[in-house]
NUDREN-744179 format. One record per residue (C-alpha): y, x, z. Coordinates in steps of 0.2 Angstrom, whole numbers, padded with zeros to 4 digits, always signed. Each point is the difference from the previous one (the first is absolute). Layout:
<sites>
YXZ ...
</sites>
This chain:
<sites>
-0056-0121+0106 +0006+0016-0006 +0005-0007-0017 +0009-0014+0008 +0010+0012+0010 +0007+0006-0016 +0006-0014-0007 +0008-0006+0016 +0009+0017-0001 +0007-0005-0017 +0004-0018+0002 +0009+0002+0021 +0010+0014-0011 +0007-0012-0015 +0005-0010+0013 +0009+0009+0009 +0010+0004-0015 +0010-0016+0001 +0016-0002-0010 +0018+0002+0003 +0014-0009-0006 -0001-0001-0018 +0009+0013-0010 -0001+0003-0021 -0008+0016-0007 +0008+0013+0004 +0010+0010-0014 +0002+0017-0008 -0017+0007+0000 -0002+0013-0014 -0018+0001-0001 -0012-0015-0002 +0001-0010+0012 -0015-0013+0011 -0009-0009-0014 +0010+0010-0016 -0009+0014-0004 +0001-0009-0016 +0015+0002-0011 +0010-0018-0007 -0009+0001-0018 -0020+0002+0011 +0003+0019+0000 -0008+0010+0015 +0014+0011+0006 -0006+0018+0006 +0007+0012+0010 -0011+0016-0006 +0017+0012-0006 +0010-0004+0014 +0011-0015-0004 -0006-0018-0009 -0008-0001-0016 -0011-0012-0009 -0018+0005-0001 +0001+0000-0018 +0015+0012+0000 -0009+0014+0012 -0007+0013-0011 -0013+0004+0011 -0020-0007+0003 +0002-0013+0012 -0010-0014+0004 +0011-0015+0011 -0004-0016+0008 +0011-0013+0011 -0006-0005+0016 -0004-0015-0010 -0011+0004-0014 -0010+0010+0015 -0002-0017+0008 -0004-0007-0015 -0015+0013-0003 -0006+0000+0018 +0005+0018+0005 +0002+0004+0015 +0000+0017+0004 +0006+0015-0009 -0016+0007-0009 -0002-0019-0008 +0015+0004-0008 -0010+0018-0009 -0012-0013-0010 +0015-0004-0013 +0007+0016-0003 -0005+0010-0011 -0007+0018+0006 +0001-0003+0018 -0014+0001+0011 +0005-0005+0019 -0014-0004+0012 -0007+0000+0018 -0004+0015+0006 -0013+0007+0006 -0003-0002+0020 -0003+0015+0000 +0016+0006-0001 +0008-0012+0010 +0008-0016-0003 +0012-0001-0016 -0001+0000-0018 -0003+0011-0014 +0013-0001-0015 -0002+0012-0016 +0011-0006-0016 -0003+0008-0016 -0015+0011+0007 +0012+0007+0014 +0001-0005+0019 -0010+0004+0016 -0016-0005+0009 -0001+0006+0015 +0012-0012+0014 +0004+0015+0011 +0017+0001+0002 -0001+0019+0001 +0002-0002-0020 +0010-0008-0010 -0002-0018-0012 +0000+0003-0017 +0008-0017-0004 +0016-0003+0012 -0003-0016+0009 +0018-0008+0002 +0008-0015+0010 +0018-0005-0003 +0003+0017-0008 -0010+0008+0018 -0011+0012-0005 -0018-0002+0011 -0005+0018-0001 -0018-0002+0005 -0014-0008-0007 -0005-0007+0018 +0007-0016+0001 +0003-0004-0019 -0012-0014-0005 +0016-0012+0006 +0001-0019-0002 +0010-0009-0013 +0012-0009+0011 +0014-0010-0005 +0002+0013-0015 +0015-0001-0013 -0011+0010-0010 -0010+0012-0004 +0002+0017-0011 -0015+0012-0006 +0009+0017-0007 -0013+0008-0010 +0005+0020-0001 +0008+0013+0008 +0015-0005+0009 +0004+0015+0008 +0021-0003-0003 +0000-0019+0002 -0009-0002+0015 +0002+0006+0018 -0018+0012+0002 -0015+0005-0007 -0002-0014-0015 -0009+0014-0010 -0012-0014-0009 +0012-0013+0003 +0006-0014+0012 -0003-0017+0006 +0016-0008+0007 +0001-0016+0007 +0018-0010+0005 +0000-0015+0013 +0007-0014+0000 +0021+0001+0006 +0007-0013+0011 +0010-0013-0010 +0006-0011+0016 -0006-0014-0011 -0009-0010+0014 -0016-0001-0010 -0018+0008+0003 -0018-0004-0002 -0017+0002+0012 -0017-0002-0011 -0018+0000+0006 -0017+0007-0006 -0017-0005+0003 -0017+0011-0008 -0014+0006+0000 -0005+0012+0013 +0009-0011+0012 +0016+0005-0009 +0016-0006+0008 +0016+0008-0004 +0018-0009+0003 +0017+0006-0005 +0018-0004-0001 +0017+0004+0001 +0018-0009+0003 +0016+0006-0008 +0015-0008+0012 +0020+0006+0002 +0003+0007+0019 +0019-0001-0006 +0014+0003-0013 -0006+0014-0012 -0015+0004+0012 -0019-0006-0003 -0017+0000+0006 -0017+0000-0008 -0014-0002+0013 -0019+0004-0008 -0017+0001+0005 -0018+0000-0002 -0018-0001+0009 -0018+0004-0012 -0016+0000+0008 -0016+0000-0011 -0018+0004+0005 -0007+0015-0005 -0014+0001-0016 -0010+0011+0004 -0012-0004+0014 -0003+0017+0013 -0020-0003+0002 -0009+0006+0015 -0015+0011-0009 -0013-0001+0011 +0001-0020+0000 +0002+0000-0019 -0013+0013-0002 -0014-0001+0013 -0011+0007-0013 +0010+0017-0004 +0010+0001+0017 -0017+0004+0010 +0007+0005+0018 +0018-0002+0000 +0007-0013+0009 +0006-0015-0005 +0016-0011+0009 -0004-0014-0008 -0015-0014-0002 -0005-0014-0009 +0006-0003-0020 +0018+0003+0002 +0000+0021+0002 +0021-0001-0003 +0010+0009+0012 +0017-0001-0010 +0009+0004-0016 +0009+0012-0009 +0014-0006-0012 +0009-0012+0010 +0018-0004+0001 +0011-0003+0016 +0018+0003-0002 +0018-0007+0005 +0016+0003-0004 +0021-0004+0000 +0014+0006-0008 +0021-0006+0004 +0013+0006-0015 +0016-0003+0004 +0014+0000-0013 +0018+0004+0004 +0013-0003-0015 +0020+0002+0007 +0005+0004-0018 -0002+0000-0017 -0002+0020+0002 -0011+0002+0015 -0017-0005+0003 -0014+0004+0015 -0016-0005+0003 -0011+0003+0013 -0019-0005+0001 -0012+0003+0014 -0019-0002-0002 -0015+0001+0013 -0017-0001-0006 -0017+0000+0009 -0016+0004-0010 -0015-0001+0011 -0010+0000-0015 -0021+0004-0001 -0004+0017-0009 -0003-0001-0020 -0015-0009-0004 -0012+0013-0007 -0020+0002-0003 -0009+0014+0000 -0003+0006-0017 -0010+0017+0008 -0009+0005+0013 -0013+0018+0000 +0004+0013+0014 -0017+0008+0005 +0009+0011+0012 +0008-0015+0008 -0004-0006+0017 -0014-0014+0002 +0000-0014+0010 -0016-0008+0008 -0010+0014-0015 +0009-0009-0013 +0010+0013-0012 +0015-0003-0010 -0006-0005-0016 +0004-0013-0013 -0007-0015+0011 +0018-0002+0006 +0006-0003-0018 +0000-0022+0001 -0010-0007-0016 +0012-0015+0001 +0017-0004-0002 +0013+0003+0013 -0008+0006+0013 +0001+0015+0010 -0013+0008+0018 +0015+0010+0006 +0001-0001+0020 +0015+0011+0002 -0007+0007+0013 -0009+0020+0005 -0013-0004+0010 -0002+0019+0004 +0016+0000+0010 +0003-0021+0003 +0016+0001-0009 +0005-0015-0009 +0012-0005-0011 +0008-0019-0007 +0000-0003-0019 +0021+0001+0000 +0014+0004-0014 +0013-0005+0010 +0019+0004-0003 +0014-0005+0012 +0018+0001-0009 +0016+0000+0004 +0016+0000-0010 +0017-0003-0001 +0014+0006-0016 +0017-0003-0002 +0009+0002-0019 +0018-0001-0004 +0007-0003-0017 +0017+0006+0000 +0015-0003-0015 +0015+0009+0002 +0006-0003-0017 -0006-0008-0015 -0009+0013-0005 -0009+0008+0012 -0012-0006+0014 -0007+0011+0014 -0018-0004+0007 -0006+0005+0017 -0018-0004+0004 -0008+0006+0019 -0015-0006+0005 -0014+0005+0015 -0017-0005-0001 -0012+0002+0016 -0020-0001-0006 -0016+0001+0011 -0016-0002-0012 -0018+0002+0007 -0016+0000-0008 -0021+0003+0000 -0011+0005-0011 -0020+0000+0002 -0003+0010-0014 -0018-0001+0002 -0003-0017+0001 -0014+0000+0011 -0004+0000+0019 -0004+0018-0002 +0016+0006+0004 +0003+0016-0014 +0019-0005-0001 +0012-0009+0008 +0019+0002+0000 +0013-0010+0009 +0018+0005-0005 +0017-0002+0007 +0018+0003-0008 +0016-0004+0009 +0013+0004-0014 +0018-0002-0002 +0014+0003-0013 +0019+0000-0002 +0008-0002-0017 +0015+0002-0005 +0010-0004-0017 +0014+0001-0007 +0006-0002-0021 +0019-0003-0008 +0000-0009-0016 +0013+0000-0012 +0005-0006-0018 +0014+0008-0010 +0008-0002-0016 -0002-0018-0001 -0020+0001+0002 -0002+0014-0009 -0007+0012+0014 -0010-0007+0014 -0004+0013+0013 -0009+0002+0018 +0002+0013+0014 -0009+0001+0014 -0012+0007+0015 -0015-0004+0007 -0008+0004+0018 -0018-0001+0006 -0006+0005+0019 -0018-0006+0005 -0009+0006+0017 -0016-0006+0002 -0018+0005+0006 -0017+0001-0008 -0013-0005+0012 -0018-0005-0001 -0017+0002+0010 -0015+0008-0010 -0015+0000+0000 -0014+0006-0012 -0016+0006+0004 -0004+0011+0004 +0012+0014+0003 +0017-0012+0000 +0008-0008+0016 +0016+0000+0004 +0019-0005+0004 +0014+0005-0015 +0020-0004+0004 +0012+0008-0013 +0016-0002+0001 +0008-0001-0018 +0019+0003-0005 +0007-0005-0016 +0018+0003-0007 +0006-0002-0016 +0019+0001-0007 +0004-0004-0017 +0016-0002-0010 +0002-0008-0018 +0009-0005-0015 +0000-0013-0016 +0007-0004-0012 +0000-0014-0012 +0013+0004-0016 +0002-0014-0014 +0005+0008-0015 +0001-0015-0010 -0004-0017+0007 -0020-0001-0006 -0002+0016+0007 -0002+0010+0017 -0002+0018+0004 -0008+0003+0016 -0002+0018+0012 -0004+0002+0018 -0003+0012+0012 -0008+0002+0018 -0002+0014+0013 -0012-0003+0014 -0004+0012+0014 -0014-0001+0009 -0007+0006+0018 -0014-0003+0010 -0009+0004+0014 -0017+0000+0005 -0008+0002+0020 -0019+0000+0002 -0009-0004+0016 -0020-0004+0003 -0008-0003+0016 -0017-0005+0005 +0000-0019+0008 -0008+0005+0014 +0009+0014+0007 +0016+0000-0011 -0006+0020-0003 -0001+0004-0018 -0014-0004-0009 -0013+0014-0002 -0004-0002-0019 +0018-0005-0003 +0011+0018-0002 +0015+0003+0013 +0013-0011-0010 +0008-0007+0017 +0018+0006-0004 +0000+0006-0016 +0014-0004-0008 +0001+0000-0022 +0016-0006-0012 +0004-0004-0016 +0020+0003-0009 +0002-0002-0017 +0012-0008-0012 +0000-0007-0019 +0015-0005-0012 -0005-0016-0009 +0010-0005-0018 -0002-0015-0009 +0008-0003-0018 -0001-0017-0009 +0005-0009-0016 +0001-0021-0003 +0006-0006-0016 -0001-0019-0002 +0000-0005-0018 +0005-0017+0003 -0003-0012+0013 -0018-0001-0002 -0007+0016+0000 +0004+0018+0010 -0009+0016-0002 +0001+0014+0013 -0005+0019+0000 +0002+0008+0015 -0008+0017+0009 +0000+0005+0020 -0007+0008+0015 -0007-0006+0015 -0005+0009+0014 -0012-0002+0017 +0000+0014+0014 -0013+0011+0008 -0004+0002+0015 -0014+0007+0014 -0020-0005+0000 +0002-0013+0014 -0020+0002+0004 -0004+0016+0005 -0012+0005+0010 +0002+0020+0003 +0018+0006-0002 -0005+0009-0017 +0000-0019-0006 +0016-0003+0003 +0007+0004-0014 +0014-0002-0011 +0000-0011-0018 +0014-0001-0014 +0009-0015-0007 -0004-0007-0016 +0009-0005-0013 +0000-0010-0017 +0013-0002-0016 -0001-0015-0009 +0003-0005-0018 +0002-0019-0005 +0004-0011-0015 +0003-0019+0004 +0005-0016-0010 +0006-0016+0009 +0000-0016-0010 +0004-0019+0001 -0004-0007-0016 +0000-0019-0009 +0014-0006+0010 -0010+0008+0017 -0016-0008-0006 -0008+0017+0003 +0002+0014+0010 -0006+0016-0005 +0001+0015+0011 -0008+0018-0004 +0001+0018+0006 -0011+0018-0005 +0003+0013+0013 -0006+0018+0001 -0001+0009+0017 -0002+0019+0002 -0007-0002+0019 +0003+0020+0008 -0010+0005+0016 -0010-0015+0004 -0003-0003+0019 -0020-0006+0002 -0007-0002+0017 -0021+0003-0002 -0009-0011+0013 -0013+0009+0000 +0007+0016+0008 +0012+0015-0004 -0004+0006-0017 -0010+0016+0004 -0016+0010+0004 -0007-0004+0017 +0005+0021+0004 +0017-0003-0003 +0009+0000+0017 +0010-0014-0004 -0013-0013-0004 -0009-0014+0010 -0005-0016-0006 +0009-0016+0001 +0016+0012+0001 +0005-0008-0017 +0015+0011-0002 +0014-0005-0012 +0002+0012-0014 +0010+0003-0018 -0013-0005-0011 +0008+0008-0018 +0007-0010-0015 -0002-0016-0009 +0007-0012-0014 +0000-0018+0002 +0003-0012-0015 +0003-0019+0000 +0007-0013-0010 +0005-0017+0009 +0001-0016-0008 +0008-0015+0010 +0000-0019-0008 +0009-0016+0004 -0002-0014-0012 +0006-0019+0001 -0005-0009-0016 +0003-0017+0008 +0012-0009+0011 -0012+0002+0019 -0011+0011-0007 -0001+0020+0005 -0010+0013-0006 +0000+0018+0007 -0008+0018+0001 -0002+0017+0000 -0009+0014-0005 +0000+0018+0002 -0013+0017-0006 +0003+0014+0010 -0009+0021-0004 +0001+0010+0014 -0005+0020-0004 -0001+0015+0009 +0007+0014-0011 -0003+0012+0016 -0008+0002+0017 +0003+0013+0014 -0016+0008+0006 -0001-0011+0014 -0001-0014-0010 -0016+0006-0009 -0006+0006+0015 +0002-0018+0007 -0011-0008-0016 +0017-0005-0012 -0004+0002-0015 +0009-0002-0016 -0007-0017-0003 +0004-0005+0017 +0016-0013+0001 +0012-0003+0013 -0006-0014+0013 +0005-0018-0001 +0003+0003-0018 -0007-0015-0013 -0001+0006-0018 +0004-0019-0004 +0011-0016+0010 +0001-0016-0004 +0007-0017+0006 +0004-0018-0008 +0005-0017+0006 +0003-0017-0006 +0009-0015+0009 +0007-0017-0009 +0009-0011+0010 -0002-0019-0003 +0015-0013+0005 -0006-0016+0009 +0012-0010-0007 +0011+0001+0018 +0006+0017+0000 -0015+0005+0009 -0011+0014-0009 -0019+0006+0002 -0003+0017-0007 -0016+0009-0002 -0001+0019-0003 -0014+0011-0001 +0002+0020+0003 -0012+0014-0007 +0000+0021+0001 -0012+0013-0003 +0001+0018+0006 -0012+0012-0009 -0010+0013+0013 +0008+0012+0011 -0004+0015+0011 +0004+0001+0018 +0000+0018+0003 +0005+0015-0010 -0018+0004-0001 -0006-0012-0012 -0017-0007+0004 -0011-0015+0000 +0003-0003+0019 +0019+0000-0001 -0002-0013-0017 +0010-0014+0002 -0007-0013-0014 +0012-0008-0012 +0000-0019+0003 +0009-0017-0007 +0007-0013+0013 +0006-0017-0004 +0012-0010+0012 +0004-0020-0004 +0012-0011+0012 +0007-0016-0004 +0019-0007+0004 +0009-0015+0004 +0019-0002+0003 +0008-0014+0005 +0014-0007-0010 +0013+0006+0014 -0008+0015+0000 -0003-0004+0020 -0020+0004+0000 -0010+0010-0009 -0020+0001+0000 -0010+0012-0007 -0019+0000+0000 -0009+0019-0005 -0015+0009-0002 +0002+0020+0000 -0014+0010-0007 -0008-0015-0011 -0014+0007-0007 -0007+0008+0017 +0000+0018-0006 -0005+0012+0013 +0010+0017-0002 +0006+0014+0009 +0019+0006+0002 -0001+0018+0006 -0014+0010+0009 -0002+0015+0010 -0012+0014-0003 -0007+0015+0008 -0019-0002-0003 +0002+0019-0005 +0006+0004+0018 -0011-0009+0010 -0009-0015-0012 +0010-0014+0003 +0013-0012-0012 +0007-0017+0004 +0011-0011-0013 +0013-0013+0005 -0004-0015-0009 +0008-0014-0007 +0001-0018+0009 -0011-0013-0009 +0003-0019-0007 +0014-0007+0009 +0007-0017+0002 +0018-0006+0008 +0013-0014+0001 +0019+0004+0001 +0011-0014+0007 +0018+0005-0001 +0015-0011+0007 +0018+0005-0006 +0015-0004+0009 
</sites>
């Protein structure tokens, strides 16, 4: 019932979006517009140095889609997008730190979702900068495309793009009186509908009305223990009887969402757009199974210790009950996130050669998560997080052109100001139990520069330069949930108050030289940057302490190429990062002696780990050796070394062999479509989609427990068009061959025995119908 809910959300709002009088597409736009992000000659148009280029043109890393090559491969969130590009590593994150993503590119990004820290990878919509990770893992919906920045983009992009950035641009309202709806059916009860309509409200002014409902059931199945295990449960309770021990899932999806762009065009000089979006993600937490369990000190239930009996010797399956049976608390399996957001941009020309751009956008979040980390009706550990959040962004950038194209140059300012709280009830046995709400500011100011000089006409010189100012503030309070006092194990943090200021000056210098129309090489070096800021975990006021930013320079060395009349596509790229002070957060506690007066376990207190170089080369391929048939790839090697590490990272167990987490030695993907005429004008194409990610860590601390395996996956769907291009159908299987994998984990079995790890969903079938009109 719930699922049909959904999809009568989505199809009552297409309706409602009725057209008005038919009116053309509206004119002047000077960036692509709904359905263009590809150039006349096939060319994706990008935006990533601040005004239109083609893809092949950009002298930096990038990896870009259109909303219709994503459609065409089945991807429908962000992180589906990381599987083709080279060096990127984006997943969901652990539940344990609330509902979000993680996000590293090239070795560099961030783990942990509080938003009392700062991405590594700048999360962007329409040029608005998301500035937390909370929130992140967004929907691909009715997208113009896609664009993965790989590198430091600390003067090109708004904030914190350290490892690089993931932009993604929406469709613009044409007025063209057009629109699709399309229908999902799979496994897992999978049904998912979305649509959009594009229709003129009047002369120069349009509307383009979106929206989208998921719902899929959850994979792996939450077991009541003593059912499943009369034979090892002995006392403890059971709630359920008979064969069926199931008492719900982890893993499931449940969201809805809308989005209105309007489109005003009075001149040929003057542009605004505004877009509003509402979202509802009442999803189940991450489905994870227990990979350890061994606590002798923990509490038992019925005589029964925690021990390694709650670790499931089957698939998919996990004993958490989310509940403490000590105290009766209880907690729901959620990763909820409620989003609000509206923007408004205006693209100004006063004259032929300039253009002023004003962005402003607000953003209103409310995310909530749990976490059994035990996975067992014992009750060791249970977390139930809260995070109301929101931001204000502000930017503004001048372009110019002088001397007849010669010099192309931007100006401009950027400001940040978030508020938010970090909440959350603990509880770990057998000395943890209490209420945590911090409030959280965040401002950031930046202003920067670039330049783009073309010294003769194959050739391009390139500087830019960025000042950001940071500032935030840090407020502490714990109370007991029972009387509200502060916690007796817990120190007196209510009303402690920490900050953070600091400031960096990022440069970027760059060379493209294109030899002749099929190839360009480029040669470029810059800095990126991403702020410190204030343990947002401490549990005695000696914890709450202050860390420094990091900070990397990178080298890079690129050819771009189209050659045999476009038959081939051949992009590559070597990079050499010099990572400074690299901020680590240990799970496993505050890296220390016991005597030290600032440790505790679980306090997992960021900190500047020391020094490291990261080395790549990326290799990206398209290839088309016959008329309907497509071949593509990529492939990337990455070496992550330490080449120093602060006392507290030794202390922690980083060692000089340790790497980063979410860093793959070795990335690959491939795919293959060919698409067959009928004879009408109607086309059936088959594709088949493959990549590998060699084994990464989870945690700075490199162990067996945090080992995430490397694994192969294999998608396959099939596709029909009609000849008018009216219906299209499209039969898929995701995950062919069945592999059962993990995506990210969470370990402290040296704090209190236990590690869990998110794992992948199985075998999955679907059938896409889509009607466009």
């Amino acid at each position: 019932m719930q699922a049909l809910h959904f999809v009568t959300v989505s199809a009552a709002a297409l309706i409602v979006a009725q057209p008005a009088a038919a009116q053309g597409p509206a004119q002047g736009d000077e960036s692509p517009a709904a359905g263009q992000a590809e150039s006349n000659d096939g060319e994706i148009v990008v935006t990533a140095q601040f005004r239109e280029q083609r893809l092949q043109d950009t002298p930096i890393a990038i990896t870009a889609m259109t909303g219709e090559q994503l459609e065409t491969k089945g991807l429908t969130s962000v992180a589906d997008v990381a599987a083709t590009a080279p060096n990127v590593n984006l997943t969901q994150g652990s539940s344990a730190y609330g509902s979000g993503m993680t996000a590293y590119i090239r070795g560099i990004g961030q783990y942990d979702t509080n938003f009392a820290l700062e991405p590594g990878v700048g999360m962007y919509i329409d040029d608005v900068y998301h500035g937390v990770l909370v929130g992140s893992m967004f929907d691909l919906l009715d997208l113009d495309r896609v664009e993965v920045l790989r590198g430091p983009q600390g003067t090109l992009a708004g904030k914190n793009s350290i490892g690089g950035a993931i932009k993604l641009y929406s469709r613009k309202p044409e007025g063209s009186n057009t629109g699709y709806i399309q229908g999902t059916y799979g496994s897992f009860d999978r049904i998912d509908v979305r649509g959009a309509f594009d229709f003129a409200l009047a002369d120069n002014l349009s509307a383009r009305f979106s929206a989208f409902s998921k719902y899929r059931e959850g994979h792996v199945k939450l077991i009541d223990f003593a059912c499943d295990q009369p034979a090892l449960a002995g006392t403890i309770p059971s709630s359920k009887n008979g064969p069926d021990c199931e008492v719900g899932t982890l893993g499931g999806t449940q969201t809805w969402g809308v989005r209105l762009a309007l489109r005003y065009q009075p001149s040929d000089a003057l542009e605004i757009n505004i877009a509003g979006a509402i979202v509802r993600d009442d999803s189940e937490a991450p489905g994870v199974e227990q990979a350890n369990a061994n606590n002798a000190a923990a509490p038992t239930l019925g005589g029964v210790p925690y021990d390694s009996r709650f670790v499931p010797t089957r698939p998919y399956i996990n004993y958490g009950a989310f509940l403490v049976p000590q105290t009766g608390w209880k907690s729901e399996p959620v990763a909820q996130t409620d989003s609000e957001s509206i923007s408004a941009r205006i693209d100004w020309k006063p004259s032929e050669n300039f253009q002023l751009t004003s962005i402003t956008a607000y953003e209103n979040i409310y995310g909530q998560y749990s976490f059994d980390g035990d996975g067992s009706p014992i009750g060791l550990t249970l977390t139930y997080g809260f995070q109301p959040y929101h931001q204000f962004t502000q930017e503004l950038r001048l372009n110019g052109e002088f001397g007849d194209g010669l010099v192309e140059t931007t100006v401009g300012g950027f400001y940040f100001d978030s508020k938010g709280r970090v909440g959350a009830r603990v509880w770990s046995a057998p000395v943890l139990n209490f209420i945590q709400d911090d409030p959280v500011t965040n401002k950031s100011r930046s202003v920067f520069g670039h330049v783009i000089v073309h010294p003769v006409e194959a050739m391009s010189l390139i500087g830019g330069l960025r000042y950001t100012d940071d500032k935030k503030v840090y407020q502490f309070t714990r109370a007991d949930p029972t009387t509200g006092a502060p916690p007796p194990v817990v120190g007196p943090l209510n009303g402690v108050t920490a900050g953070y200021t600091g400031d960096s000056i990022d440069w970027r210098l760059g060379l493209d030289y294109r030899f002749s129309p099929e190839v360009m090489v480029y040669a470029s070096a810059s800095t990126g940057y991403k702020g410190g800021g204030v343990n947002p975990r401490p549990f005695i006021p000696a914890q709450a302490v202050p860390f420094g930013s990091e900070s990397v320079t990178a080298y890079e060395l690129g050819i771009k190429t189209d050659l045999f009349d476009r038959v081939l596509r051949l992009n590559t790229s070597a990079f050499l990062n010099k990572y400074s002070d690299i901020i680590l957060i240990d799970a496993n506690g505050f890296p220390g002696a016991p005597g030290d007066p600032a440790y505790f376990p679980l306090s997992a207190v960021p900190f500047n780990a020391g020094d490291a170089d990261i080395k790549g080369i990326e290799l990206e391929a398209e290839l088309h050796p016959a008329g309907g048939f497509s071949l593509s790839g990529s492939v990337s090697y990455l070496d992550f070394e330490y080449k120093s590490l602060d006392a507290n990272a030794t202390a922690s167990g980083i060692g000089a062999a340790s790497v980063a987490p979410f860093t793959s030695k070795w990335k690959w993907s491939a795919s293959a479509s060919y698409e067959f005429d009928l004879g009408n004008g109607a086309t059936l194409t088959p594709q088949i989609f493959a990549d590998y990610q060699s084994s990464y860590f989870t945690d700075p601390v490199n162990a067996a427990t945090n080992l995430i395996e490397g694994r192969t996956l294999v998608n396959a769907n099939v596709r029909f068009k009609s000849a008018d291009g009216d219906w299209e159908l499209t039969g898929g299987v995701t995950n062919l061959g069945d592999k059962h994998y993990y995506i990210n984990a969470f370990d402290i079995v040296a704090t209190n025995g236990t590690s869990s790890k998110v794992v992948g969903r199985p075998r999955e079938f679907y059938l896409t119908l889509k009607r466009n009109f």
